[in-house]
C-alpha positions as CSV (number, residue, x, y, z in Angstrom):
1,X,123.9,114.9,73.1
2,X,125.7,112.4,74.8
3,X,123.8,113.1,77.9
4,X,120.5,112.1,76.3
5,X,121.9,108.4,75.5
6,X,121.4,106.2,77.8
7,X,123.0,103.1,79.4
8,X,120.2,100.2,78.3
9,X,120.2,99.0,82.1
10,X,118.4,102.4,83.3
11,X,114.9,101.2,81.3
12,X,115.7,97.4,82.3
13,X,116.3,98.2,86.0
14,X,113.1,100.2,85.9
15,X,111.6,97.4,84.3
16,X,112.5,95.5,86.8
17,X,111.4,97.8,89.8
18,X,108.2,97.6,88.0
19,X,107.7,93.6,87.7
20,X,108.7,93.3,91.2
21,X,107.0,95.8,92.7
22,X,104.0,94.1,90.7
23,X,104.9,90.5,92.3
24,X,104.5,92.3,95.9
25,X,101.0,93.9,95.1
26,X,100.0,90.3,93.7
27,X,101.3,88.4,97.7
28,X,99.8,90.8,99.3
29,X,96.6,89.8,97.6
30,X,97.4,85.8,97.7
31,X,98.6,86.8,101.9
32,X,94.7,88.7,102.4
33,X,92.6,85.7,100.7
34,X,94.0,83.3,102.7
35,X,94.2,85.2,106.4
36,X,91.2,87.7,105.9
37,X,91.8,89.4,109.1
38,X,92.0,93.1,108.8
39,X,90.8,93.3,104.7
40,X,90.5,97.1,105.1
41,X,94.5,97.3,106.3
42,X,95.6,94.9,103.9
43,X,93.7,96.4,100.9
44,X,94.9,100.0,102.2
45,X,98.5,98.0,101.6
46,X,98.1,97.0,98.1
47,X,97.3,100.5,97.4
48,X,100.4,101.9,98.5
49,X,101.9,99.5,96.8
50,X,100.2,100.4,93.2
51,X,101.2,103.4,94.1
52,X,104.6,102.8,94.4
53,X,104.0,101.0,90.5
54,X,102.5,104.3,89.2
55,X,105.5,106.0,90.6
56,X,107.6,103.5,88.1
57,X,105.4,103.8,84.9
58,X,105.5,107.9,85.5
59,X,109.3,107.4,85.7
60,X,109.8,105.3,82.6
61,X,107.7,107.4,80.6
62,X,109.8,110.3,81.8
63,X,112.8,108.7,80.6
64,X,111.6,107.5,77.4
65,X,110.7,111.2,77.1
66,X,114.0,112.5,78.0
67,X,115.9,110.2,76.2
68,X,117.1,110.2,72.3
69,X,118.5,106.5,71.6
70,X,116.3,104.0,73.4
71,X,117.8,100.4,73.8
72,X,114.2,99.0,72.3
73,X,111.4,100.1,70.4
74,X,109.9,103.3,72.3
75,X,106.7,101.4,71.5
76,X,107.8,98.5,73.1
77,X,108.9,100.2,76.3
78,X,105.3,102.2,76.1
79,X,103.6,98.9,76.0
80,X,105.5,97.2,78.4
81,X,105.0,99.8,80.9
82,X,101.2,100.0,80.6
83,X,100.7,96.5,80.4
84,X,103.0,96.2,84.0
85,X,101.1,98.3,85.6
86,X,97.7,97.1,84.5
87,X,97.9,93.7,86.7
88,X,98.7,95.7,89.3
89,X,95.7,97.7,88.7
90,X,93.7,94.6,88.8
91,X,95.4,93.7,92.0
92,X,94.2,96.5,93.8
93,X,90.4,96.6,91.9
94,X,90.4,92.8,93.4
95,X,91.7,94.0,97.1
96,X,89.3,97.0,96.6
97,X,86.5,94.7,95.9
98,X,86.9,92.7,99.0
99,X,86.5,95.7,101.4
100,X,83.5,97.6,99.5
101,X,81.3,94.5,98.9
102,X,81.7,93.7,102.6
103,X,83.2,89.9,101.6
104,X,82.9,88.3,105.0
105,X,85.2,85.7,103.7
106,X,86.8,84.4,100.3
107,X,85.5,81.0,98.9
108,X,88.0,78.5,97.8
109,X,88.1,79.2,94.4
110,X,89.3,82.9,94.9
111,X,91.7,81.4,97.3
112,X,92.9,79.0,94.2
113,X,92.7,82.2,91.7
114,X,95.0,84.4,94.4
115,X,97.4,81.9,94.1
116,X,97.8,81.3,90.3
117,X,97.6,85.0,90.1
118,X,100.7,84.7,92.1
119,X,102.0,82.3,90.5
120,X,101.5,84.3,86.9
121,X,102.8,87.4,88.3
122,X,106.3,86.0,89.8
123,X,106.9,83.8,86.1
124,X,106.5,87.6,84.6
125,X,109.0,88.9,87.1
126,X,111.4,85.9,85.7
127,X,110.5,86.9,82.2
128,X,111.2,90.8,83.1
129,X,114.7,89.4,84.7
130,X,115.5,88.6,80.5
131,X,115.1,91.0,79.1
132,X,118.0,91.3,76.6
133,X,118.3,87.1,76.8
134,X,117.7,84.4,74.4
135,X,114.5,84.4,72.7
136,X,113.9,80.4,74.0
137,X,114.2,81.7,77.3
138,X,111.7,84.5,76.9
139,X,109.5,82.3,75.4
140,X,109.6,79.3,78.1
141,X,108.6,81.8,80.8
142,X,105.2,82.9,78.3
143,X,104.5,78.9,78.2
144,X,104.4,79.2,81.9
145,X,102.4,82.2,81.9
146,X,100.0,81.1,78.9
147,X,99.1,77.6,80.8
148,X,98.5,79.5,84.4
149,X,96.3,81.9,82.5
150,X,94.4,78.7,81.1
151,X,94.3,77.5,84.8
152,X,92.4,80.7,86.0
153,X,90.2,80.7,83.1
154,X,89.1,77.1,84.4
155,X,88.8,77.9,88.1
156,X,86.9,81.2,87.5
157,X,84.5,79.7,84.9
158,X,84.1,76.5,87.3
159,X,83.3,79.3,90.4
160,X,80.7,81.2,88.1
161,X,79.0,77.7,87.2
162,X,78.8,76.6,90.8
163,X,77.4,80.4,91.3
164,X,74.4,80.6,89.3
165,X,73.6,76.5,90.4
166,X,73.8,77.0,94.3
167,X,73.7,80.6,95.0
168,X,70.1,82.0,96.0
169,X,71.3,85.3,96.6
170,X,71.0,87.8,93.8
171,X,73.1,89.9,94.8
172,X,76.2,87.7,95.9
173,X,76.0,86.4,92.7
174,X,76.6,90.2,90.9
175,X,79.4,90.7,93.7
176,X,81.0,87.1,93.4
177,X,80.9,86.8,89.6
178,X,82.5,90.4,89.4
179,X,85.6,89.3,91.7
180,X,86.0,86.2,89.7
181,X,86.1,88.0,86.5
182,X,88.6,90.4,87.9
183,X,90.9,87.3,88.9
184,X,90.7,86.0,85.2
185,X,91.6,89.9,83.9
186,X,94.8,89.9,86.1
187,X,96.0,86.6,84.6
188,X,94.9,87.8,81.1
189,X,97.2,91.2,82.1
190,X,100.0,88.9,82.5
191,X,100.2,87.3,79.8
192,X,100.0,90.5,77.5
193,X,102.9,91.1,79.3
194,X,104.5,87.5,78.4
195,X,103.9,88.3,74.9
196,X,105.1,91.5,74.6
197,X,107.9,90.5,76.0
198,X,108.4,87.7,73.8
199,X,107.6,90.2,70.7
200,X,110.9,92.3,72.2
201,X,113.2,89.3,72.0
202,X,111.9,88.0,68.6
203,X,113.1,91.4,68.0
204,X,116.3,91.5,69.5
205,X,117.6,87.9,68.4
Protein backbone atom coordinates (compact mmCIF):
# COMPACT_ATOMS: atom_id res chain seq x y z
CA UNK A 1 0.00 0.00 0.00
CA UNK A 2 2.62 2.25 0.64
CA UNK A 3 4.04 1.84 -2.75
CA UNK A 4 0.93 3.29 -4.35
CA UNK A 5 1.36 6.78 -2.45
CA UNK A 6 3.14 8.99 -3.89
CA UNK A 7 5.55 11.88 -3.28
CA UNK A 8 3.27 15.05 -4.53
CA UNK A 9 6.52 16.21 -6.67
CA UNK A 10 6.15 13.08 -9.21
CA UNK A 11 2.60 14.74 -10.71
CA UNK A 12 4.15 18.37 -10.25
CA UNK A 13 7.46 17.50 -11.98
CA UNK A 14 5.41 15.93 -14.74
CA UNK A 15 3.37 18.96 -14.71
CA UNK A 16 6.14 20.69 -15.21
CA UNK A 17 7.76 18.54 -18.08
CA UNK A 18 4.43 19.14 -19.63
CA UNK A 19 4.27 23.15 -19.45
CA UNK A 20 7.73 23.36 -20.61
CA UNK A 21 7.73 21.10 -23.19
CA UNK A 22 4.49 23.17 -24.22
CA UNK A 23 6.61 26.62 -24.03
CA UNK A 24 9.13 24.83 -26.65
CA UNK A 25 6.32 23.68 -29.20
CA UNK A 26 4.95 27.44 -28.78
CA UNK A 27 9.04 29.16 -29.90
CA UNK A 28 9.30 26.94 -32.26
CA UNK A 29 6.20 28.35 -33.74
CA UNK A 30 7.05 32.19 -32.79
CA UNK A 31 11.10 31.02 -34.39
CA UNK A 32 9.08 29.67 -37.93
CA UNK A 33 6.66 32.88 -38.40
CA UNK A 34 9.39 35.12 -38.19
CA UNK A 35 12.34 33.20 -40.39
CA UNK A 36 9.95 31.12 -42.77
CA UNK A 37 12.75 29.30 -44.32
CA UNK A 38 12.38 25.57 -44.38
CA UNK A 39 8.28 25.56 -42.93
CA UNK A 40 8.18 21.82 -43.80
CA UNK A 41 11.41 21.11 -41.33
CA UNK A 42 10.34 23.42 -38.79
CA UNK A 43 6.66 22.18 -38.73
CA UNK A 44 8.15 18.43 -38.91
CA UNK A 45 9.90 19.91 -35.37
CA UNK A 46 6.87 21.01 -33.59
CA UNK A 47 5.55 17.66 -34.17
CA UNK A 48 8.12 15.80 -32.47
CA UNK A 49 7.77 18.00 -30.04
CA UNK A 50 3.83 17.41 -29.43
CA UNK A 51 4.92 14.26 -29.46
CA UNK A 52 7.16 14.43 -26.82
CA UNK A 53 3.80 16.33 -24.87
CA UNK A 54 1.60 13.21 -25.65
CA UNK A 55 4.35 11.17 -24.13
CA UNK A 56 3.72 13.36 -20.75
CA UNK A 57 -0.17 13.37 -20.67
CA UNK A 58 0.03 9.31 -21.40
CA UNK A 59 2.39 9.32 -18.39
CA UNK A 60 0.40 11.35 -16.02
CA UNK A 61 -2.66 9.52 -16.74
CA UNK A 62 -0.74 6.35 -16.03
CA UNK A 63 0.24 7.55 -12.74
CA UNK A 64 -2.98 9.00 -11.75
CA UNK A 65 -4.05 5.41 -12.65
CA UNK A 66 -1.50 3.65 -10.63
CA UNK A 67 -1.75 5.76 -7.83
CA UNK A 68 -4.19 5.59 -4.55
CA UNK A 69 -3.70 9.05 -2.68
CA UNK A 70 -3.23 11.86 -5.20
CA UNK A 71 -1.79 15.24 -3.90
CA UNK A 72 -5.00 17.06 -5.79
CA UNK A 73 -8.22 16.34 -7.07
CA UNK A 74 -7.77 13.40 -9.64
CA UNK A 75 -10.09 15.71 -11.62
CA UNK A 76 -7.97 18.37 -11.29
CA UNK A 77 -4.88 16.59 -12.52
CA UNK A 78 -7.23 15.02 -15.49
CA UNK A 79 -8.05 18.50 -16.44
CA UNK A 80 -4.87 19.99 -16.13
CA UNK A 81 -3.36 17.46 -18.27
CA UNK A 82 -5.84 17.72 -21.21
CA UNK A 83 -5.95 21.27 -21.08
CA UNK A 84 -1.73 21.27 -21.33
CA UNK A 85 -1.61 19.42 -24.02
CA UNK A 86 -4.35 21.00 -26.00
CA UNK A 87 -2.23 24.40 -26.73
CA UNK A 88 0.17 22.22 -27.84
CA UNK A 89 -2.21 20.63 -30.14
CA UNK A 90 -3.07 24.02 -31.48
CA UNK A 91 0.59 24.67 -31.87
CA UNK A 92 1.19 21.99 -34.16
CA UNK A 93 -2.56 22.46 -36.18
CA UNK A 94 -1.07 26.17 -36.64
CA UNK A 95 2.57 24.84 -37.88
CA UNK A 96 0.59 22.15 -39.86
CA UNK A 97 -1.41 24.83 -41.46
CA UNK A 98 1.47 26.67 -42.75
CA UNK A 99 2.93 23.75 -44.74
CA UNK A 100 -0.44 22.33 -46.28
CA UNK A 101 -1.94 25.64 -47.31
CA UNK A 102 1.41 26.39 -49.08
CA UNK A 103 1.73 29.96 -46.96
CA UNK A 104 4.38 31.51 -49.01
CA UNK A 105 4.90 33.86 -46.11
CA UNK A 106 3.18 34.96 -42.68
CA UNK A 107 1.56 38.45 -42.57
CA UNK A 108 2.28 40.64 -39.70
CA UNK A 109 -0.48 40.01 -37.70
CA UNK A 110 0.33 36.10 -37.40
CA UNK A 111 3.79 37.34 -36.73
CA UNK A 112 2.21 39.59 -33.67
CA UNK A 113 -0.28 36.43 -32.72
CA UNK A 114 3.09 33.88 -32.63
CA UNK A 115 4.42 36.11 -30.26
CA UNK A 116 1.59 36.66 -27.69
CA UNK A 117 1.03 33.02 -28.10
CA UNK A 118 4.51 32.85 -26.72
CA UNK A 119 4.17 35.11 -24.51
CA UNK A 120 0.80 33.26 -23.02
CA UNK A 121 2.39 30.00 -23.10
CA UNK A 122 5.77 30.85 -21.03
CA UNK A 123 3.21 33.06 -18.15
CA UNK A 124 1.53 29.26 -18.00
CA UNK A 125 4.87 27.65 -17.52
CA UNK A 126 5.37 30.32 -14.47
CA UNK A 127 1.90 29.48 -13.26
CA UNK A 128 2.71 25.57 -13.63
CA UNK A 129 6.21 26.41 -11.59
CA UNK A 130 3.29 27.16 -8.43
CA UNK A 131 1.68 24.87 -8.21
CA UNK A 132 1.37 24.15 -4.40
CA UNK A 133 2.00 28.31 -3.91
CA UNK A 134 -0.08 31.07 -2.71
CA UNK A 135 -3.25 31.51 -4.25
CA UNK A 136 -2.27 35.58 -5.11
CA UNK A 137 0.55 34.20 -6.92
CA UNK A 138 -1.50 31.78 -8.96
CA UNK A 139 -3.79 34.23 -9.64
CA UNK A 140 -1.30 37.22 -10.91
CA UNK A 141 0.11 34.80 -13.55
CA UNK A 142 -3.95 34.15 -14.87
CA UNK A 143 -4.16 38.20 -14.95
CA UNK A 144 -1.24 37.92 -17.28
CA UNK A 145 -2.63 35.21 -19.22
CA UNK A 146 -6.30 36.63 -19.26
CA UNK A 147 -5.04 40.21 -20.71
CA UNK A 148 -2.60 38.37 -23.52
CA UNK A 149 -5.60 36.34 -24.44
CA UNK A 150 -7.57 39.68 -24.83
CA UNK A 151 -4.58 40.96 -26.94
CA UNK A 152 -4.96 37.94 -29.44
CA UNK A 153 -8.52 38.26 -29.57
CA UNK A 154 -7.85 42.00 -30.87
CA UNK A 155 -5.11 41.18 -33.29
CA UNK A 156 -6.93 38.13 -34.82
CA UNK A 157 -10.32 39.97 -35.04
CA UNK A 158 -8.28 43.22 -36.47
CA UNK A 159 -6.46 40.48 -39.26
CA UNK A 160 -9.99 39.03 -40.23
CA UNK A 161 -11.45 42.65 -40.68
CA UNK A 162 -8.54 43.77 -42.84
CA UNK A 163 -9.23 40.21 -44.58
CA UNK A 164 -12.60 40.37 -45.89
CA UNK A 165 -11.88 44.56 -46.72
CA UNK A 166 -8.59 43.97 -48.92
CA UNK A 167 -8.42 40.46 -49.74
CA UNK A 168 -9.82 39.52 -53.40
CA UNK A 169 -8.91 36.07 -53.14
CA UNK A 170 -11.49 33.68 -51.99
CA UNK A 171 -9.71 31.31 -51.11
CA UNK A 172 -6.83 33.12 -49.04
CA UNK A 173 -9.43 34.36 -47.22
CA UNK A 174 -10.87 30.56 -46.02
CA UNK A 175 -6.95 29.72 -45.45
CA UNK A 176 -6.03 33.05 -43.61
CA UNK A 177 -9.14 33.37 -41.44
CA UNK A 178 -8.68 29.58 -40.48
CA UNK A 179 -4.90 30.29 -39.11
CA UNK A 180 -6.09 33.32 -37.31
CA UNK A 181 -8.75 31.51 -35.56
CA UNK A 182 -6.32 28.84 -34.60
CA UNK A 183 -3.95 31.62 -33.04
CA UNK A 184 -7.01 32.91 -30.91
CA UNK A 185 -7.85 28.94 -29.84
CA UNK A 186 -4.20 28.58 -28.54
CA UNK A 187 -4.46 31.71 -26.40
CA UNK A 188 -8.09 30.68 -25.32
CA UNK A 189 -6.21 26.94 -24.42
CA UNK A 190 -4.08 28.85 -22.16
CA UNK A 191 -6.00 30.46 -20.20
CA UNK A 192 -8.22 27.34 -19.43
CA UNK A 193 -5.21 26.33 -18.18
CA UNK A 194 -4.69 29.67 -16.01
CA UNK A 195 -7.96 29.01 -14.48
CA UNK A 196 -7.67 25.69 -13.69
CA UNK A 197 -4.89 26.35 -12.16
CA UNK A 198 -6.19 29.00 -10.22
CA UNK A 199 -9.38 26.69 -9.29
CA UNK A 200 -6.35 24.19 -7.70
CA UNK A 201 -5.01 26.85 -5.45
CA UNK A 202 -8.42 28.32 -4.32
CA UNK A 203 -8.46 24.74 -3.41
CA UNK A 204 -5.39 24.25 -1.71
CA UNK A 205 -5.27 27.68 0.34
Amino acid sequence: MFGLIPREEAFFDLFKNAAHNMIEGSRLLKDMTEDFRNPVEKAKRIKDVEHVGDGITHEIARKLNQTFITPIDREDIHDLASALDDILDVVEAIADRFVLYKVTAPTESAIRLANVLYQAAVEVGATVDLLGKSHQAVTECSVRVNSLENEADRISRDAISLLFEKETDPIAVIKWKEIYENFEAGTDRCEDVANILERIALKHT
